[in-house]
C-alpha atoms as one frame of an Amber mdcrd trajectory, in Angstrom:
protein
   0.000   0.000   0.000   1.332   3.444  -0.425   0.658   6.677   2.017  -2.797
   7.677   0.743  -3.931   4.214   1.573  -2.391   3.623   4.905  -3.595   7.547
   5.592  -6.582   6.630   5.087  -7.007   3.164   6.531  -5.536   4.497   9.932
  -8.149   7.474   9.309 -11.143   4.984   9.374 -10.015   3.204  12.187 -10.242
   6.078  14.460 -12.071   8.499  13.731 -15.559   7.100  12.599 -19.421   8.474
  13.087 -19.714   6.106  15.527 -17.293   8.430  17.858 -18.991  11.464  17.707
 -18.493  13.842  20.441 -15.993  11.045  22.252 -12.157  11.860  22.550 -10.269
   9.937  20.136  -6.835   8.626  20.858  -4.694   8.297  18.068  -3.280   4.927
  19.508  -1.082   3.434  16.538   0.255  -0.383  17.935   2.278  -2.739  15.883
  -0.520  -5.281  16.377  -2.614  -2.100  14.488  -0.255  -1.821  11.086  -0.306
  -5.761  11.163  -3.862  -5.882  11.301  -4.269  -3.273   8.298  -1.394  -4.533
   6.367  -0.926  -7.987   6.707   2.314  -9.955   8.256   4.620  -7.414   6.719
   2.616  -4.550   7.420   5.323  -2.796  10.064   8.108  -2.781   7.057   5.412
  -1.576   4.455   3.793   0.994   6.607   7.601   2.600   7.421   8.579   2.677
   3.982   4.959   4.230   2.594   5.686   7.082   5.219   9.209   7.908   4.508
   7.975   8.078   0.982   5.539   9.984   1.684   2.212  11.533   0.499   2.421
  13.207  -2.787   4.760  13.109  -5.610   6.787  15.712  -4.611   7.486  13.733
  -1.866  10.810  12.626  -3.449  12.480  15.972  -3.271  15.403  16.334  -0.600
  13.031  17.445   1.980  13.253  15.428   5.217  10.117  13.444   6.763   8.685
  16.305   8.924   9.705  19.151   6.296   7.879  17.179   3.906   4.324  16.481
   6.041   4.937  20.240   7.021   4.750  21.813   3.710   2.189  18.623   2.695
  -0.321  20.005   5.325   0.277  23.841   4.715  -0.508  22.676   0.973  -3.997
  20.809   1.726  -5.117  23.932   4.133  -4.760  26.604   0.737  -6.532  24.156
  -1.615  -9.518  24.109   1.528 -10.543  20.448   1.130 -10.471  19.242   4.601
 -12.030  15.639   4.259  -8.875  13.658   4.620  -5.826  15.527   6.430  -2.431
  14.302   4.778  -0.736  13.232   8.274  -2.776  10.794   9.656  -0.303   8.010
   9.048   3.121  10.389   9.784   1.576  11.082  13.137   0.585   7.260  13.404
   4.413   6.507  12.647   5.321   9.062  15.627   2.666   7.133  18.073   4.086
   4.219  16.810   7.224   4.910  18.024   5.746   4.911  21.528   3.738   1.928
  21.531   6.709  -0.145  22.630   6.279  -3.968  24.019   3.299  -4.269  25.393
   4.899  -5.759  28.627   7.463  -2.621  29.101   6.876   0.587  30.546   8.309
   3.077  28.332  10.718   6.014  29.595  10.213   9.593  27.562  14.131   9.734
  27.234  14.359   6.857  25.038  11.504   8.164  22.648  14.498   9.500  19.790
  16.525   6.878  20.079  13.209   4.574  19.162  11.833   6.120  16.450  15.066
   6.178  14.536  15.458   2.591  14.989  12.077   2.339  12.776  13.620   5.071
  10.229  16.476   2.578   9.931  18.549   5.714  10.921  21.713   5.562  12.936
  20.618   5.072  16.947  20.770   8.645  18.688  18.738  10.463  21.547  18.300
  13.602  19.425  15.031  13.937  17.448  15.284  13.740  13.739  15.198  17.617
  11.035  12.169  19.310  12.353  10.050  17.046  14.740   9.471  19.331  16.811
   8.098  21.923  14.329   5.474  18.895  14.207   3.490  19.726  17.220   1.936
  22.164  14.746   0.320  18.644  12.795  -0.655  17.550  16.073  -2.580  20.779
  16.459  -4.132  20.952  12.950  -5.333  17.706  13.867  -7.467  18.766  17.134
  -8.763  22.030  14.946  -9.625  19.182  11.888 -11.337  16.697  14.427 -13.218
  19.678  16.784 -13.791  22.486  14.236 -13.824  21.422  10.596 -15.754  17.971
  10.870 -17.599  19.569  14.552 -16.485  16.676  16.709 -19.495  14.361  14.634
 -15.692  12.069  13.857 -14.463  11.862  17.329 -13.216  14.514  19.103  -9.108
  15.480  19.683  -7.096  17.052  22.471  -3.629  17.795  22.287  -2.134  18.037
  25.901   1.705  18.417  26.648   2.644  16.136  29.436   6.128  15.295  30.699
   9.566  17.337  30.679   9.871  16.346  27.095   6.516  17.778  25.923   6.541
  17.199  22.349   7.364  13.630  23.064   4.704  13.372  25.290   1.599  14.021
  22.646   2.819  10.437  20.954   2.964   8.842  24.357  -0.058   9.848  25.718
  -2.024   7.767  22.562  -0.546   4.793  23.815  -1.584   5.052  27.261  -4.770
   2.764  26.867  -5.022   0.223  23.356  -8.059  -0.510  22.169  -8.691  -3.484
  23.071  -8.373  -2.398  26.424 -11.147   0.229  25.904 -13.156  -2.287  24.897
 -12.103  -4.375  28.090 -12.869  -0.995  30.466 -16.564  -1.624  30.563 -16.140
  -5.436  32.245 -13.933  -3.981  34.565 -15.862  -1.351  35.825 -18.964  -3.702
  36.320 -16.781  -5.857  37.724 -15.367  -3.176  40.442 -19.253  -2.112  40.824
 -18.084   1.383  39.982 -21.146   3.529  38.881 -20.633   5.929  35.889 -22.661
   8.651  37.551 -20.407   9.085  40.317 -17.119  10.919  40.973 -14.418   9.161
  42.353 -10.866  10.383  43.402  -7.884   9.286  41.267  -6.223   7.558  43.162
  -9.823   5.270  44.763 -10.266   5.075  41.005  -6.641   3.854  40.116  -6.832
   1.122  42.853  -9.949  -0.519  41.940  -9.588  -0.734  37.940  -5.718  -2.233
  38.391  -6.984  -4.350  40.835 -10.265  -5.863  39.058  -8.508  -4.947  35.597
  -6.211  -8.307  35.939  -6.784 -10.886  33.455  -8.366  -7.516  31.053  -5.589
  -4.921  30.771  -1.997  -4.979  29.867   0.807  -5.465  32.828   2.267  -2.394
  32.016  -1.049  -0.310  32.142  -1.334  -2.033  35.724   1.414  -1.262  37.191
   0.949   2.111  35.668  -2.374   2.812  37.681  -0.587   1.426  40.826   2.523
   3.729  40.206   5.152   1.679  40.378   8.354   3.171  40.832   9.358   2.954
  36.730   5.981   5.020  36.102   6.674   8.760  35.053   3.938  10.361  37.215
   2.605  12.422  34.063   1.889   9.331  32.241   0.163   7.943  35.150  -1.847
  11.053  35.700  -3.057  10.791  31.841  -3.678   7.822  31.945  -5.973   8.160
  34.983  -7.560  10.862  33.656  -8.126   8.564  30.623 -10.140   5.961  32.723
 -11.947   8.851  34.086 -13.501   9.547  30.785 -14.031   5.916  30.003 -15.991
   5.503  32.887 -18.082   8.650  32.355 -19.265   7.221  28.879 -19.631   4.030
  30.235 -23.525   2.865  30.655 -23.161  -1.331  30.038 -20.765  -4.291  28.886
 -21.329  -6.729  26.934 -19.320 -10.159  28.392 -19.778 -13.849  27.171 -21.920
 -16.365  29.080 -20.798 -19.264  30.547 -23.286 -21.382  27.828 -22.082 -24.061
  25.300 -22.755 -21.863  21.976 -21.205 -18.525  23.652 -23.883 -16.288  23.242
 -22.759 -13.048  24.864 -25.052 -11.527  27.704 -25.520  -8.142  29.362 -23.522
  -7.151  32.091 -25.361  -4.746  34.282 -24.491  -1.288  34.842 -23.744  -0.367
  38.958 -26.097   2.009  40.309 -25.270   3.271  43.654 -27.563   4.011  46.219
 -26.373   7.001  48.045 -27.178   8.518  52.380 -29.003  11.018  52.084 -28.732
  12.817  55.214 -30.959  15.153  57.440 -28.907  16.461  60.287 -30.863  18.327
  63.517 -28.183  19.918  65.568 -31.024  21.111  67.751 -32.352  17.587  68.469
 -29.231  15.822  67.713 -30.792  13.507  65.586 -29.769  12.283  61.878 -32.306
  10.652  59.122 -30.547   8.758  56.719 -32.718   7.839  53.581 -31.687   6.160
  50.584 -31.868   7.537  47.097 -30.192   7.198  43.552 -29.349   9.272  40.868
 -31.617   9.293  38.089 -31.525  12.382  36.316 -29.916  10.116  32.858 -33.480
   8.433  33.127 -36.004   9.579  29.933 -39.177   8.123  31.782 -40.374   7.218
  35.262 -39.378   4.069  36.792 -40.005   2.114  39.398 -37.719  -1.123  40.773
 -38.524  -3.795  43.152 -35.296  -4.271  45.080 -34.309  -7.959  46.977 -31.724
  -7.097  49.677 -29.192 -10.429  49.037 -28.166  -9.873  52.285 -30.856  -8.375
  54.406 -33.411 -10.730  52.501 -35.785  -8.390  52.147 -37.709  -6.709  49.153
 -38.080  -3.162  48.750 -39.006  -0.962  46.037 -37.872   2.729  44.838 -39.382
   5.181  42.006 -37.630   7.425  39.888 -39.126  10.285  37.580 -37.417  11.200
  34.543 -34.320  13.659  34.644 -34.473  13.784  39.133 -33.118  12.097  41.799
 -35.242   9.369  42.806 -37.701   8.567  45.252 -36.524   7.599  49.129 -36.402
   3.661  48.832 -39.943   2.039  50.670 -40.458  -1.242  52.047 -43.517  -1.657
  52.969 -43.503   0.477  56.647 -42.844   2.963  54.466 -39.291   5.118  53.927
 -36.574   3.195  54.888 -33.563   4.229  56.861 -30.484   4.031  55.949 -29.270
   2.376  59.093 -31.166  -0.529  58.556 -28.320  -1.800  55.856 -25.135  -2.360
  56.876 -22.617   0.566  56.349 -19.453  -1.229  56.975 -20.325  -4.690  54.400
 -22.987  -2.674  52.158 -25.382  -4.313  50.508 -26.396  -6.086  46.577 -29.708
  -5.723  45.154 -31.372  -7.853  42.970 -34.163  -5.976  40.434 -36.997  -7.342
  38.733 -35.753  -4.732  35.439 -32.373  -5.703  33.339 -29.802  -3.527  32.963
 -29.128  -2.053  36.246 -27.845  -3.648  39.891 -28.476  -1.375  42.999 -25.212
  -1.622  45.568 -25.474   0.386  48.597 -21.073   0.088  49.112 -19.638  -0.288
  52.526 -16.466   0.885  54.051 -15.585   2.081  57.541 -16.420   6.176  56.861
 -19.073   7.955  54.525 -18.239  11.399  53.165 -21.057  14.073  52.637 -21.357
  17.445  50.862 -23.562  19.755  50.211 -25.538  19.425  47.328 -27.914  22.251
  45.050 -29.239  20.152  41.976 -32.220  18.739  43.390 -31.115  17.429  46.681
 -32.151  18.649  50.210 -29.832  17.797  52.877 -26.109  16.365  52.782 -25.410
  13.759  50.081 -22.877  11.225  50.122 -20.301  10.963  47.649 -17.476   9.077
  46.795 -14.259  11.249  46.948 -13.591  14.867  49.484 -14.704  17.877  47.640
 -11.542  19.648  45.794 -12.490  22.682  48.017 -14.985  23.539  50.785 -16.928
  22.171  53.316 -17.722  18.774  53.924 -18.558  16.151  56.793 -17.453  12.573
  57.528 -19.512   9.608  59.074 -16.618   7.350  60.654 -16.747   4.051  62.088
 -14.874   3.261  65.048 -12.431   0.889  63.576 -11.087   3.867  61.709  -9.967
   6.318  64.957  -7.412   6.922  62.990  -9.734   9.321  60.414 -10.639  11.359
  63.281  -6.950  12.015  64.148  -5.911  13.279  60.864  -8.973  15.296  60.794
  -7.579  17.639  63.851  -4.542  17.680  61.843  -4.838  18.065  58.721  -8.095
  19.770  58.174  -9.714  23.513  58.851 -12.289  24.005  61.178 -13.076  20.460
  62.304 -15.718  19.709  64.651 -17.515  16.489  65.922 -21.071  16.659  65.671
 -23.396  15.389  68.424 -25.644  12.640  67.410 -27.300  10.391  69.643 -29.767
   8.642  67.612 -29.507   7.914  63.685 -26.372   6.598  62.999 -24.825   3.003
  63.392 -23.474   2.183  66.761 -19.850   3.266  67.430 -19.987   5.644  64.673
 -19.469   9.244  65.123 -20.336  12.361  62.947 -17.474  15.438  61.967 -17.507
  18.463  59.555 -14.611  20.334  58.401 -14.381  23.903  56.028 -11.941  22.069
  53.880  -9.109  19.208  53.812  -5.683  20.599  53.653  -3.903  17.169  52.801
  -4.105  13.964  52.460  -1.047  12.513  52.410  -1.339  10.386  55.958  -4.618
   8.240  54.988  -4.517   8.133  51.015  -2.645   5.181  51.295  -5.473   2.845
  53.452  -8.304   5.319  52.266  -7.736   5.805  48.546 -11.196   7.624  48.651
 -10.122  10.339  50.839  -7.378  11.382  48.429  -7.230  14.739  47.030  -6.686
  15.288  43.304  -2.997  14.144  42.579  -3.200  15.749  38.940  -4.052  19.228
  37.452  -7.067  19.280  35.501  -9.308  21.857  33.531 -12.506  22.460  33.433
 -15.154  24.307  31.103 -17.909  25.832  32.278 -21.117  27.409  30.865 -21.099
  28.798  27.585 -23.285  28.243  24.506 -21.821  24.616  23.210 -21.947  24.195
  19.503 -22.255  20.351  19.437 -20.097  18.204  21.590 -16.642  19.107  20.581
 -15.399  22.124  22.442 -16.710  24.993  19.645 -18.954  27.636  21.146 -20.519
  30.530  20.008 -18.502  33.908  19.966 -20.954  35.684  21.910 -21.108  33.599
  24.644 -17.546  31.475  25.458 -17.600  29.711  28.968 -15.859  30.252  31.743
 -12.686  28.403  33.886 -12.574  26.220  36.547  -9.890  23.586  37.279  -9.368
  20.796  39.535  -5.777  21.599  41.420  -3.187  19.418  43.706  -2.987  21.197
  47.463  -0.222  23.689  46.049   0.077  26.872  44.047  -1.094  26.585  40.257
  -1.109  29.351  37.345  -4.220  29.561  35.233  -3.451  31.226  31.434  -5.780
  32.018  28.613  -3.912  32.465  25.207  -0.408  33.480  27.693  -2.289  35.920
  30.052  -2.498  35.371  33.616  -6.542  34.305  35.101  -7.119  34.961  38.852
  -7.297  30.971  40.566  -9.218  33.508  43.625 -12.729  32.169  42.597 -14.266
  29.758  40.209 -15.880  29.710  37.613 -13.352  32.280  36.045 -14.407  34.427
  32.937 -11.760  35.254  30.801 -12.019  39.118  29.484 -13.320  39.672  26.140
 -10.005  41.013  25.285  -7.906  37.735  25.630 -10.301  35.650  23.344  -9.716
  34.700  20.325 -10.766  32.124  17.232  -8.711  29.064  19.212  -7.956  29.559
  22.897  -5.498  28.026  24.493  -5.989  27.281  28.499  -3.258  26.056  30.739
  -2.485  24.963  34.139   0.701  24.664  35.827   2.099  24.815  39.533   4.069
  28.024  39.921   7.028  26.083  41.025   7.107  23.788  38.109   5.786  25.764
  34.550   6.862  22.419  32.279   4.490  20.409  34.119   1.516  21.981  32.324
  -1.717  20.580  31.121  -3.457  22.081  28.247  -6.583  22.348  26.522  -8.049
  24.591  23.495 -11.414  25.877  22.845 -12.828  26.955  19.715 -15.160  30.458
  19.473 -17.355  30.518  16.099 -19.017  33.279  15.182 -22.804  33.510  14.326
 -21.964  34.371  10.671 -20.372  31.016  10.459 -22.616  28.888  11.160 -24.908
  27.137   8.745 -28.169  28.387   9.828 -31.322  26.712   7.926 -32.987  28.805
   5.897 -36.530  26.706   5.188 -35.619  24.746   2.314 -37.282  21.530   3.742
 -39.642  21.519   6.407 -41.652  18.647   8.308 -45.054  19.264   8.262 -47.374
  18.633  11.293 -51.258  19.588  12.919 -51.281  21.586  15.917 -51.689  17.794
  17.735 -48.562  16.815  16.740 -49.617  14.487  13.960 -48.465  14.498  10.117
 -50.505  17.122   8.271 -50.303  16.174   4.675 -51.848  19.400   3.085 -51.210
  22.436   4.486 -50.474  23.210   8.339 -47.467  24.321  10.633 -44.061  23.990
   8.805 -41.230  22.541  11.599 -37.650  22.285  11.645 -36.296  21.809  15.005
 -36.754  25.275  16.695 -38.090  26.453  13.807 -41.633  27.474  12.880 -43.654
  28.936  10.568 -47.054  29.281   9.514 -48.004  28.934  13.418 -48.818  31.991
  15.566 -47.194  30.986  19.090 -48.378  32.540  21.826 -45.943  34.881  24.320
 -46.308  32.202  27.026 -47.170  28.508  25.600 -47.508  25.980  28.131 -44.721
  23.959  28.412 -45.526  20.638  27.780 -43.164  19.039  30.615 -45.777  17.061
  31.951 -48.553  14.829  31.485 -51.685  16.264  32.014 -52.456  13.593  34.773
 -49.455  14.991  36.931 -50.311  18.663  36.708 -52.792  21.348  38.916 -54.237
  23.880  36.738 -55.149  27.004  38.355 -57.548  30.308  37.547 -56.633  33.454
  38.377 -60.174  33.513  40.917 -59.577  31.716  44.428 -61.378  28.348  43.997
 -60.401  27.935  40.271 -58.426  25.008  40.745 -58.669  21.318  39.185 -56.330
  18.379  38.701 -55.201  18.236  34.949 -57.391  15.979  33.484 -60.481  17.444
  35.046 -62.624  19.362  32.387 -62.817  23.102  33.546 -65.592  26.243  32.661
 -62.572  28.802  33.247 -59.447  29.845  31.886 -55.605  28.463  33.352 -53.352
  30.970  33.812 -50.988  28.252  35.975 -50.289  24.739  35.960 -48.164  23.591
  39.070 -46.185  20.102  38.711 -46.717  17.352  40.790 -43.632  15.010  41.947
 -40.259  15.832  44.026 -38.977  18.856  41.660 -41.974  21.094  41.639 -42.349
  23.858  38.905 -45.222  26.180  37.851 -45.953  27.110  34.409 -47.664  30.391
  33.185 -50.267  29.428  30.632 -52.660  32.159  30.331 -52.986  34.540  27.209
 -51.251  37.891  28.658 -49.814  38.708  31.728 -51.659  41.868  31.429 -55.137
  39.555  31.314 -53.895  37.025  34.076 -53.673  39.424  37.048 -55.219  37.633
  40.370 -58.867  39.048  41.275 -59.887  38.707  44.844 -63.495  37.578  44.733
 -65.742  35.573  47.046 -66.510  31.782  46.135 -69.045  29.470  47.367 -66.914
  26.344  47.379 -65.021  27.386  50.184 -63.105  23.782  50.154 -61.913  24.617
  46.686 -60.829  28.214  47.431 -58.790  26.655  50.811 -57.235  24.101  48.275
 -56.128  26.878  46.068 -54.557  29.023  48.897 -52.827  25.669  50.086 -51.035
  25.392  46.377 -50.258  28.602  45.672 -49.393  30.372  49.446 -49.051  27.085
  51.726 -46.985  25.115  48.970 -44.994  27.974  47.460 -41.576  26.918  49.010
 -42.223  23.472  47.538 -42.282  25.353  43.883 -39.675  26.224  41.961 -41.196
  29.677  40.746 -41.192  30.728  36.775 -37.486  32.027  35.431 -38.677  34.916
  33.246 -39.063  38.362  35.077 -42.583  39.430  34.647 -43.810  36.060  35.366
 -42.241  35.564  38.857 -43.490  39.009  39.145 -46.890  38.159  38.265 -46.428
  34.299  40.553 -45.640  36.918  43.319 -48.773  38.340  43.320 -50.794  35.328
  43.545 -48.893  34.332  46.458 -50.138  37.501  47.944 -53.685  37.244  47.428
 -53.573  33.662  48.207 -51.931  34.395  51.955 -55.161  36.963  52.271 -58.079
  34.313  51.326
């Protein structure tokens, strides 16, 4: 094969419609070009890239001059389907994907890659490779602007002293196969994808329930054995991290005579929620899950393998769930046992319920949709939080007075399980003394970046120019710089916006500590303008009746967000909600009926049932909506409507838009005077 085909057969293999919006690794093996090429593939696939991609290729221009003035070429003719260093780059990785039993050292990475050149052995890199890291990022602005991330998205972050050399090395951190491997071994270590766990908790669990699945090397990588540089270890953590955030279920064969291949189900952990009264000094400790990724309402019947009971929870689409019930009625958390935890059978496929055990249970605070403390799985990077520890682990409660700010013991004398007591801290200061026995209490070990907000232009990291988000970053315990494009951001506060005057087309964020600036991590965001953006302009239009239904003649022409022929009033109803789970209400006290119930008057609100309350305006005018005080003779209706609107109201999220919390607020009044 020559270099357009082995361009383009490494091309496919990556970077696919399947991997839309996930980060693609460009992880070039030997066991790769063999696949693609055959039993001589390795020889073939050298010589097609020293030859290179074009006929030109034969002039005295060295390797990376050549792919160099190759890619400036293909950018001025502005056909970006196929870039022309997909399989120079490969070659580079390949370099790096040593044997698959050796951990590789950053020093030898020269010295490597001339051995495939056939070029005398040396340490220095060959004419110009480091001019290359400007392929590497044509390749991320290819992948996350030209194609919109609907290929795979790419990141290109320096790691290691040697940070040109460490872009190839970080695509070898994880093969493929092992990717495909990850979701066993995360079922396997009953790690749920919808929770956040420290590095190093996360580390310990997949190298130990990752033997028999992943390579030695990648092993004793997670475990950080003393040949591991720590920046490869920190990608490659960081790696598993996103593997296990796109993880939902595995696929694993069964143990049956024609090896058809079963589902694995995904862990789902049931989490404490917590109700502390300092004034009583009592704790209730309910049991809940996280089901916001559900799309409709669900309820499980749950057999306790341990306790040998059945018990049931519900879930509504995009919340947290329901308390779990037996049939007393809520069940406390206490009745489980916190140190063992507990496996749950379901009567639905897919998922298995563990409530995990361990000798201490952290809580934070929590604002999306949860009242209460809420236990998680790692300490907050920053602020507040409070520990449940058993007492076989005294030794939690002395590195508490040590190592943490303002930490108390909270009184409890009835709610938790006996011998355990109840702290809070403002923050942890280090870690260092436990990590080792309590991987979960460790604090980040590696830098990290975040993005927040912003108007997100698919799943790639493009956004529009009018609204970029703003910084976070997830930090070490010691001093780290923040840049945008060079130029210092403030680390005071978080999110961090950057000023208007730093941004530009591609940004380029990075995070170092202050004692160390080569140890930086790096990522780019993309800002596209409004004018760029292929807005439709009506060409093609789905057709529908105001029910919804296909309208074959004439009617309302759709295209996503797009209407015409429709006249939509200022305030539609939301349709959130099925009609059975709503309250409508009139703008009289009395007017009020469930939503299924035929009414003689006009809505102007309709109030959500369920855990997550919300109101909805749907009258004709705020102007025409205004509350009118005026005697009823149902009086058990009119008390029923005072007891939604004025008795209920801290139970209801109120409406976002100004004049309509405006207008909410005036119900409220009336209904406290009726």
């Amino acid at each position: 094969m020559n270099y357009t085909d082995w361009n383009h057969k490494i091309l496919n293999r990556f970077f696919t419609p399947d991997n839309e919006g996930k980060r693609v690794f460009l992880a070039v093996t030997k066991e790769l070009i063999e696949e693609i090429g055959g039993p001589g593939g390795i020889q073939d696939f050298i010589v097609a890239v020293k030859t290179g991609p074009s006929a030109g290729s034969t002039s005295r221009l060295g390797l990376c001059a050549r792919i160099l003035k190759a890619t400036e070429e293909w950018r001025q003719q502005g056909s970006l389907e196929v870039p022309p260093y997909i399989a120079t780059l490969g070659l580079f990785v390949l370099a790096a994907s040593f044997d698959k039993e050796e951990e590789f050292k950053s020093y030898g990475y020269h010295k490597r890659l001339r051995e495939l050149l056939g070029e005398p052995e040396d340490n220095q890199p060959i004419s110009k490779f480091y001019d290359c890291i400007e392929i590497w990022d044509d390749l991320e602005k290819w992948a996350n602007v030209d194609r919109s991330g609907e290929l795979g998205t790419f990141r290109v972050e320096f790691s290691g002293k040697w940070m040109y050399v460490g872009v190839p090395i970080s695509q070898t951190l994880l093969t493929e196969k092992e990717k495909a491997l990850l979701p066993d071994v995360f079922a396997a270590a009953g790690l749920d994808p919808g929770i956040q766990y420290s590095d190093e908790h996360l580390a310990r669990e997949v190298s130990r329930f990752g033997i028999g699945h992943l390579l030695r090397r990648t092993i004793n990588r997670l475990k950080g054995s003393d040949q591991t540089e720590p920046e490869f270890r920190h990608l490659l953590i960081e790696q598993v991290h996103d593997e296990l955030e796109n993880f939902e279920t595995s696929w694993v064969a069964s143990n049956t005579s024609n090896g058809v291949r079963c589902r694995r189900p995904r862990p789902m952990r049931l989490l404490v929620n917590l109700h502390y009264d300092p004034i009583a000094q009592v704790a209730q400790t309910k049991l809940i899950f996280d089901a916001r990724s559900f799309e409709d309402t669900t309820s499980f019947s749950l057999y306790a393998l341990g306790a040998k009971k059945t018990f049931t929870v519900k879930a509504e689409q995009n919340s947290w769930s329901y308390p779990v019930n037996s049939e007393k009625g809520v069940v406390q958390a206490t009745e489980f046992n916190w140190q063992n935890g507990e496996r749950f059978q379901i009567d639905t496929y897919g998922i298995e319920f563990i409530f995990a055990g361990g000798d201490f249970r952290v809580f934070e605070a929590k604002t999306d949709g949860v009242g209460y403390l809420l236990e998680c799985a790692r300490l907050p990077p920053r602020g507040p939080f409070w520990l449940a520890v058993s007492e076989r682990s005294s030794e939690l409660v002395h590195w508490g007075a040590s190592c943490c700010e303002g930490w108390q013991e909270l009184a409890i004398s009835d709610g938790l399980p006996r011998g355990w007591r109840f702290f809070r801290a403002d923050r942890a200061l280090s870690t260092s003394a436990i990590e080792k026995k309590y991987p979960a209490l460790s604090l980040p070990i590696f830098a990290k970046i975040l993005l927040v907000g912003g108007l997100k232009l698919g799943r790639a990291n493009r956004y529009l120019g009018s609204c970029p988000p703003a910084l976070s970053a997830q930090t070490p315990p010691e001093e780290f710089v923040l840049t945008c494009n060079g130029e210092r951001i403030s680390l005071d506060a978080f999110p961090a916006s950057v000023p208007s005057e730093l941004l530009r087309e591609r940004n380029i964020i990075e995070l170092y500590p202050q004692s160390d600036p080569e140890r930086a991590r790096r990522i780019s965001f993309y800002l596209i303008g409004s004018d760029s953006i292929g807005w439709k302009t009506g060409i093609e239009y789905g057709r529908s009746s105001a029910g919804g239904s296909v309208f074959q003649e004439n009617g309302p022409l759709i295209s996503g967000a797009l209407v015409a022929g429709a006249e939509v009033p200022p305030y539609p109803l939301q349709d959130t909600f099925e009609r059975e789970s709503l309250i409508l209400l009139g703008k009289y006290p009395g007017q009020i009926a469930q939503g299924k119930s035929p009414v003689g008057w006009d809505p102007v609100w309709a109030v959500s049932k369920g855990r997550n309350r919300r109101v909805f305006f749907c009258g004709d005018s705020v102007e025409n909506c205004a509350p009118i005080k005026r005697s009823q003779e149902d009086r058990k209706a009119i008390r029923r409507w005072k007891e939604v609107i004025y008795n209920e109201r801290k139970t209801i999220q109120p409406p976002r838009h100004r004049r309509l919390a405006g207008l909410w607020s005036q119900y409220i009044s009336v209904a406290s005077d009726v």
